[in-house]
C-alpha positions as CSV (number, residue, x, y, z in Angstrom):
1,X,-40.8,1.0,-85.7
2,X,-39.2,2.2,-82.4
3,X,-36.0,0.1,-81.3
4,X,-37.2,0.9,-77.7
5,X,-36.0,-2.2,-75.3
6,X,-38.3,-3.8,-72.5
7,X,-37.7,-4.9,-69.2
8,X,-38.5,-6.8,-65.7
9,X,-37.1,-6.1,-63.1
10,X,-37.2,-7.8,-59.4
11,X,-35.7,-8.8,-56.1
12,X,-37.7,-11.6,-55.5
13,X,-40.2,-10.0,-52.9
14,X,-42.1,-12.7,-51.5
15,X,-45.5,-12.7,-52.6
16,X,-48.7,-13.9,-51.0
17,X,-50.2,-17.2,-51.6
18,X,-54.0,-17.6,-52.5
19,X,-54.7,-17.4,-48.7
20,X,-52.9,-14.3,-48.1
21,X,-50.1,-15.9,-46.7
22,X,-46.4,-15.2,-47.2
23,X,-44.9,-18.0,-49.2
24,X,-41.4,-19.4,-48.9
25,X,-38.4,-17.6,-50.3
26,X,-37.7,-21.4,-52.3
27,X,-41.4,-21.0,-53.6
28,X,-41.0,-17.5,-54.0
29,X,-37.5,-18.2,-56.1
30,X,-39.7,-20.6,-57.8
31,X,-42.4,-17.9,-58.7
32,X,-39.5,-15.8,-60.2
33,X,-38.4,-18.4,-62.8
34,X,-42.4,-19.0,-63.7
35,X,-42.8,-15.2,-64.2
36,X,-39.9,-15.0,-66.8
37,X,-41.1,-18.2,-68.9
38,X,-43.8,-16.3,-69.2
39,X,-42.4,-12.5,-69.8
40,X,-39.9,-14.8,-72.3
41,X,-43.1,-16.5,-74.0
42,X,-44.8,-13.3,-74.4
43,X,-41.9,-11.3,-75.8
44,X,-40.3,-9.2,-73.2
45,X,-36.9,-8.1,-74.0
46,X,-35.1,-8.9,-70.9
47,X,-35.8,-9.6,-67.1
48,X,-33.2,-8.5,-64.3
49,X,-32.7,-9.9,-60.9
50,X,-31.4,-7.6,-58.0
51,X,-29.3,-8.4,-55.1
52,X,-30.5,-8.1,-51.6
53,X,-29.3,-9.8,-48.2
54,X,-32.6,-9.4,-45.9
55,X,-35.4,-11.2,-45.1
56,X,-38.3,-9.5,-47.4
57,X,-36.7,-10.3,-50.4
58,X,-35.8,-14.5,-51.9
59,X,-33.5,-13.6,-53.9
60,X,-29.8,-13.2,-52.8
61,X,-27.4,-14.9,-55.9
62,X,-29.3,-13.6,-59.0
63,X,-27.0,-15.3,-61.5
64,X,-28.4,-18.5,-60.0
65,X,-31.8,-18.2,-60.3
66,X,-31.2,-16.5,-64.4
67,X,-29.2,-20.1,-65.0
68,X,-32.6,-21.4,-64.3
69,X,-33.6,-19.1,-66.4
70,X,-31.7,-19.6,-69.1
71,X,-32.3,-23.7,-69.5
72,X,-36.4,-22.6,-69.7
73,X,-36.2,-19.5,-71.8
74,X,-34.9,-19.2,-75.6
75,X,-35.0,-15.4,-76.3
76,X,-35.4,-12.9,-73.0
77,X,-31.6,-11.2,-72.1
78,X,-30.9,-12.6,-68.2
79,X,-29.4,-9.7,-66.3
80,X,-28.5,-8.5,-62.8
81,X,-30.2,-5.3,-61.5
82,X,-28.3,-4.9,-59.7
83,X,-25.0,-6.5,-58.5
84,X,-23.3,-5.2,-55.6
85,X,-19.9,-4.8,-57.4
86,X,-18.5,-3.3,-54.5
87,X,-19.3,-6.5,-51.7
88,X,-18.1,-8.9,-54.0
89,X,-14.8,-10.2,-55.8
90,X,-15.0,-8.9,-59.9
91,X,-13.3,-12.0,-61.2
92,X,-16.0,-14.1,-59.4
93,X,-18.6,-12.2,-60.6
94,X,-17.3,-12.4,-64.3
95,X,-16.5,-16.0,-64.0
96,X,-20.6,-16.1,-63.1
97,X,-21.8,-14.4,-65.7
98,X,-19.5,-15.8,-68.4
99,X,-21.0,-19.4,-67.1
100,X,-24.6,-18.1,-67.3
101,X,-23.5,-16.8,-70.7
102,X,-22.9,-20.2,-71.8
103,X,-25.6,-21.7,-70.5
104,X,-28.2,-19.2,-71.9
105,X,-26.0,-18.8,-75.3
106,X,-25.2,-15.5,-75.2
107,X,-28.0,-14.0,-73.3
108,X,-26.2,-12.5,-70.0
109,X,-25.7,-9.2,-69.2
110,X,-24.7,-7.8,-65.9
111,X,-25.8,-4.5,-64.3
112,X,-22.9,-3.2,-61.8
113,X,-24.1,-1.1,-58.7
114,X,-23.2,0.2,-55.2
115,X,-26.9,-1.2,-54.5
116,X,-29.3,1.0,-52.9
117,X,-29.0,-1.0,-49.4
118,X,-25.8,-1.7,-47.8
119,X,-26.6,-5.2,-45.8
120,X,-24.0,-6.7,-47.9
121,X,-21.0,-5.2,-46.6
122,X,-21.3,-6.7,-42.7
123,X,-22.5,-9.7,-44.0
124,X,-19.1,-10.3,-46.8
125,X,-17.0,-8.3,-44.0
126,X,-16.1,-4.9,-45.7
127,X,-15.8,-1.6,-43.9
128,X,-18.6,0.7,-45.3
129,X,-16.0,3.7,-44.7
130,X,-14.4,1.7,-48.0
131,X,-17.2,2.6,-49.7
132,X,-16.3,4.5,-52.4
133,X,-12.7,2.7,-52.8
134,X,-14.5,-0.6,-53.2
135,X,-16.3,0.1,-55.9
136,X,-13.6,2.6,-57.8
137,X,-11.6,-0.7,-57.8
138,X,-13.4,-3.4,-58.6
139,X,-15.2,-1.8,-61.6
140,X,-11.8,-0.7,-62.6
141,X,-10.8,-4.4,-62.5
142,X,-13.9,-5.7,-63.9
143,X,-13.4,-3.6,-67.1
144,X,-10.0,-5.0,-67.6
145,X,-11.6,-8.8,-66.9
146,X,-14.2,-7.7,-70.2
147,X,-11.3,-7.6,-72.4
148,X,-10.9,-11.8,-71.8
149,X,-7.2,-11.4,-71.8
150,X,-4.8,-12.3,-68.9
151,X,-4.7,-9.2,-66.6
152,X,-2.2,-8.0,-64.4
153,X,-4.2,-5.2,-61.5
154,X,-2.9,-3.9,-58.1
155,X,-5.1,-2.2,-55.5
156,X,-5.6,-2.2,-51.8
157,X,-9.4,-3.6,-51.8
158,X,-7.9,-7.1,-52.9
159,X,-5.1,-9.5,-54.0
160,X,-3.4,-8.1,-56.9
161,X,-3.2,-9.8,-60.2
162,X,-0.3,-11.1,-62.3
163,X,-1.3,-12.3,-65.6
164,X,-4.0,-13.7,-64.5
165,X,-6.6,-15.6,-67.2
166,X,-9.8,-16.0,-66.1
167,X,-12.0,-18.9,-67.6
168,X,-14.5,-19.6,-69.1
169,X,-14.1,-17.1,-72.1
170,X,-17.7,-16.1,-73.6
171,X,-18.4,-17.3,-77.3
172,X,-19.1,-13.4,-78.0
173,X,-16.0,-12.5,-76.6
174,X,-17.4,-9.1,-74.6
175,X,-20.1,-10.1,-71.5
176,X,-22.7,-7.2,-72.0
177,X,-22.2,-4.7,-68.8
178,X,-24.2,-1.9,-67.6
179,X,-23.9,0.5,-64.5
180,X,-26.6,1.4,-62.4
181,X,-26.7,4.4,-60.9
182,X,-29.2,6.1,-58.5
183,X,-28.4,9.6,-59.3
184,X,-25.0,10.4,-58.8
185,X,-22.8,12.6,-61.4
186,X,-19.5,11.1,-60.8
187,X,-21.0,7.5,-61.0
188,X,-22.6,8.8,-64.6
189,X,-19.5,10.0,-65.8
190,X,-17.6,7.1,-64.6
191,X,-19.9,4.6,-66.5
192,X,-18.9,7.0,-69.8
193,X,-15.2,6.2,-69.6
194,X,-15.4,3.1,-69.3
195,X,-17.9,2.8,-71.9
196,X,-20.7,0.5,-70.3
197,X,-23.7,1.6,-71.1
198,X,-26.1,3.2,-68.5
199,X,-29.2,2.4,-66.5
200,X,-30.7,4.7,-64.5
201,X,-32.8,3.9,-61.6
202,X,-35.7,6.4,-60.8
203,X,-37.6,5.1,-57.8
204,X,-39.2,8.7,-57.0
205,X,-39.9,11.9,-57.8
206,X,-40.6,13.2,-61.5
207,X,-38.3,10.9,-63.9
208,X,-37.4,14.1,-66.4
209,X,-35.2,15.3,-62.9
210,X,-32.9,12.6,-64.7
211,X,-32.4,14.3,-68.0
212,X,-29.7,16.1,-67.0
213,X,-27.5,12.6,-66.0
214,X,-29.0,11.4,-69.5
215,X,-27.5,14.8,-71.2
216,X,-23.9,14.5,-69.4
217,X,-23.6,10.8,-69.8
218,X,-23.9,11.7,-73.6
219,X,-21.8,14.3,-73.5
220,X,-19.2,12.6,-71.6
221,X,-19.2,10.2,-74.4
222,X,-18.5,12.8,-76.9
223,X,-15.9,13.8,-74.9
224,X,-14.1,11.0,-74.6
225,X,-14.8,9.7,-78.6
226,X,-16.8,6.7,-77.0
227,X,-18.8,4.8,-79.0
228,X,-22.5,5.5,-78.6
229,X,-24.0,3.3,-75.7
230,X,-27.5,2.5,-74.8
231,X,-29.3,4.4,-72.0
232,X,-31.9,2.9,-69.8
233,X,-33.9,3.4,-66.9
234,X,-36.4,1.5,-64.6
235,X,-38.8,2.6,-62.1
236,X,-41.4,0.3,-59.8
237,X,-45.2,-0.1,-61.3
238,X,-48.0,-2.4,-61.7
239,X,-50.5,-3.6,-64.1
240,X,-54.0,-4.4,-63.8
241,X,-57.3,-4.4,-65.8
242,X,-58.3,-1.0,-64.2
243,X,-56.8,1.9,-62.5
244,X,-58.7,1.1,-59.3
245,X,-57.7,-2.3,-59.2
246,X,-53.9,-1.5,-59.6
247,X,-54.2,0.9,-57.1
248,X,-56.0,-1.1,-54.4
249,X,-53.7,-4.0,-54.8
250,X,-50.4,-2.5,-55.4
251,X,-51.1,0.5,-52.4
252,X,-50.9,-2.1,-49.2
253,X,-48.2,-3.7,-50.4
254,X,-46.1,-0.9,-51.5
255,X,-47.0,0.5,-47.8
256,X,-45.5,-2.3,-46.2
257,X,-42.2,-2.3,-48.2
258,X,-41.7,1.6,-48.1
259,X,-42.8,1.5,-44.2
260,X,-40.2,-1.4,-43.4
261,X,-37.7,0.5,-45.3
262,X,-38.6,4.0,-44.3
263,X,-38.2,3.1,-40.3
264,X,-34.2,2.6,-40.9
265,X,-33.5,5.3,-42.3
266,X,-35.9,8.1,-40.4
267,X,-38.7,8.4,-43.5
268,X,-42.5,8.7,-42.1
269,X,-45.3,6.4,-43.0
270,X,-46.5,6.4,-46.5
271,X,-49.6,7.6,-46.9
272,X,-52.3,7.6,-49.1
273,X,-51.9,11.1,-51.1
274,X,-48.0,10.3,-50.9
275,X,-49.1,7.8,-53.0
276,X,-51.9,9.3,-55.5
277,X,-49.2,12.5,-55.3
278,X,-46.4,9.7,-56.7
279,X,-48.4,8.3,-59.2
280,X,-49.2,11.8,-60.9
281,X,-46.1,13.5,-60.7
282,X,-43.4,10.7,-60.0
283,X,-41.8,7.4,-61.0
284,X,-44.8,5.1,-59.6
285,X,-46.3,3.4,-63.0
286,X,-49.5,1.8,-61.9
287,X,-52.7,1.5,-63.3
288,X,-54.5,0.0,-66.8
289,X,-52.4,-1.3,-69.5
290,X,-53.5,2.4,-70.9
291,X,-52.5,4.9,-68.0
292,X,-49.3,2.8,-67.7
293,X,-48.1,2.5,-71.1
294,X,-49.2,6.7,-71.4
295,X,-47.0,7.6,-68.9
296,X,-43.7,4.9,-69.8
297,X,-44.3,6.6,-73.2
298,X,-43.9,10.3,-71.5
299,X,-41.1,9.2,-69.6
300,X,-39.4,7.5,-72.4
301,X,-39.8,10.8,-74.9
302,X,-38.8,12.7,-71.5
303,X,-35.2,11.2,-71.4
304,X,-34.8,9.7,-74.5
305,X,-33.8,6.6,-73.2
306,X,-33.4,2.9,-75.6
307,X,-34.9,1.0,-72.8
308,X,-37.7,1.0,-69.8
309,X,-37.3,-1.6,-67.3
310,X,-40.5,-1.9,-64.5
311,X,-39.7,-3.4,-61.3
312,X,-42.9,-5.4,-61.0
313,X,-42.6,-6.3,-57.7
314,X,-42.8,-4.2,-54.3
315,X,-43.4,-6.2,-51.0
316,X,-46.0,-8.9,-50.4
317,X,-48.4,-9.0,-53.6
318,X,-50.8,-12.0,-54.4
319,X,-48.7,-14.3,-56.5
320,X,-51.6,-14.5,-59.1
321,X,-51.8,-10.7,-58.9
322,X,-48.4,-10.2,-59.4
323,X,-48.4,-12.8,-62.8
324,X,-51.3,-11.1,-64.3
325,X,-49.0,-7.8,-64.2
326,X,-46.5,-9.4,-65.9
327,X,-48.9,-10.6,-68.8
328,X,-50.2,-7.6,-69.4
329,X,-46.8,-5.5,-69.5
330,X,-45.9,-8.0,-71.9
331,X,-49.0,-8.5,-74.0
332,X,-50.5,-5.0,-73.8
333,X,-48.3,-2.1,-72.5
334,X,-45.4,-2.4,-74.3
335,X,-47.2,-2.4,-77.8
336,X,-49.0,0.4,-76.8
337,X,-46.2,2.0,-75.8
338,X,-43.8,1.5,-78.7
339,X,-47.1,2.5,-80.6
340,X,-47.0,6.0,-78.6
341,X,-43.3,6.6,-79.1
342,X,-43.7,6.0,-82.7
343,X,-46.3,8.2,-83.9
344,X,-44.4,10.8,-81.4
345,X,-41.1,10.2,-83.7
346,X,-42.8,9.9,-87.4
């Protein structure tokens, strides 16, 4: 039996309500924390919350809405996917996670990122010419705050640190950290000397592009006599009872998101064929429990990867839609899939 890991991923896109209206972003916070019970109740392996700042998404403190999490939940891992390291202060961040640590007895794991979207840098006041700089130093900070033992840091992104013990210590002793990375060598190689383990995010395009950051990350490693680490990725998708009925209700809302996102930064509309063309070729995993679980189980033997994590959620879906997606990742994709893997491996 594969070890292969399982994940959720979202940013808390609101969702539509029976009516087909936008909800809240409280109800739609609200909708989060229902979705994990059940991923939790049905066996998924962990569920991660991302960080965004703008008006689609609900969710903009993701270790708050995982310590609801983690009073309602007994077994699913409570991450961040990811946090914006570089917008925020690392002792903050690990005095957060240490307390949702606690809460969900020894559940949390943090995924560190530049983030894909940079609303967070006007909004917390840093320069975006900083960058690169803010992240270099705050990672290199946070990896000295793992160790749980008083740290003395200097840089010229924040105050500088003399002895400084940070509190609450975690029962484990070591927070569990990942870095996400969206495709960058340096970023991949960065995340092997420090030895977090690595989580790739493929939003597009063919996912074996990627074995080549899965290959250095590893061979970085060796490299640096690093202990082994776990490799991950995660890509968007969507689960329904038939192909045609992912793809009727996942295409207008996926249209809306990319089309929002696409006018800032000078992409065209979406259309239709971009979208059949993504689904055959690229990182879009939607359809039956059997087309989806086929094709995690290509991309997983593709990159070799320990764990797949599907970002269920892209722009305003039906709520029940959306929950019915998540039931039958859980219940039906994720056994087929470690069923594919392993007769692939025996």
């Amino acid at each position: 039996m594969t070890d292969l890991q399982f994940g959720l991923d979202t940013f808390g896109d609101v969702p539509l309500d029976a009516a087909g209206r936008p909800v809240s972003h409280a109800a739609a916070i609200r909708h989060v924390v229902e979705e994990g019970v059940v991923a939790d109740e049905l066996g998924v392996d962990a569920i991660a919350l991302g960080e965004h700042h703008r008006m689609e998404f609900s969710i903009s403190s993701p270790e708050t809405v995982l310590a609801g999490l983690a009073t309602r939940t007994k077994r699913i891992r409570l991450g961040s996917g990811v946090t914006v390291l570089s917008s925020d202060d690392p002792v903050r961040v690990f005095e957060r996670f240490a307390t949702l640590d606690a809460l969900s007895e020894g559940r949390a794991e943090v995924i560190l990122g530049r983030g894909s979207f940079t609303e967070s840098f006007p909004l917390f006041g840093y320069d975006l010419q900083d960058y690169d700089v803010l992240f270099e130093e705050k990672i290199d900070l946070f990896s000295q705050l793992l160790t749980e033992q008083p740290v003395t840091w200097s840089g010229t992104t924040r105050a500088s640190l003399s002895e400084a013990d940070v509190f609450p210590k975690t029962e484990s002793g070591r927070l569990r950290t990942w870095v996400g990375v969206g495709g960058s060598p340096q970023s991949v190689v960065r995340a092997a000397q420090y030895g977090f383990p690595l989580m790739l995010a493929i939003i597009g395009g063919a996912p074996e592009r990627f074995r080549p950051y899965v290959d250095l990350y590893r061979r970085a490693g060796e490299q640096l006599d690093a202990e082994p680490q776990s490799v991950g990725m995660h890509s968007p998708g969507f689960v329904a009872e038939t192909d045609e009925e992912a793809r009727s209700t996942y295409f207008p809302a996926f249209k809306v998101m990319r089309d929002r996102i696409g006018a800032s930064r000078g992409w065209p509309p979406v259309t239709y064929s971009d979208f059949e063309h993504e689904l055959e070729h690229g990182s879009l995993y939607v359809g039956s429990p059997e087309t989806v679980a086929a094709k995690i189980a290509r991309a997983v033997r593709a990159l070799d990867v320990d764990r797949f994590d599907l970002v269920y959620s892209s722009g305003p879906q039906p709520m029940q839609a959306r929950m019915r997606s998540v039931e039958l990742y859980a219940s039906q994709v994720i056994p087929m899939v470690r069923d594919l893997v392993d007769a692939v491996r025996a």
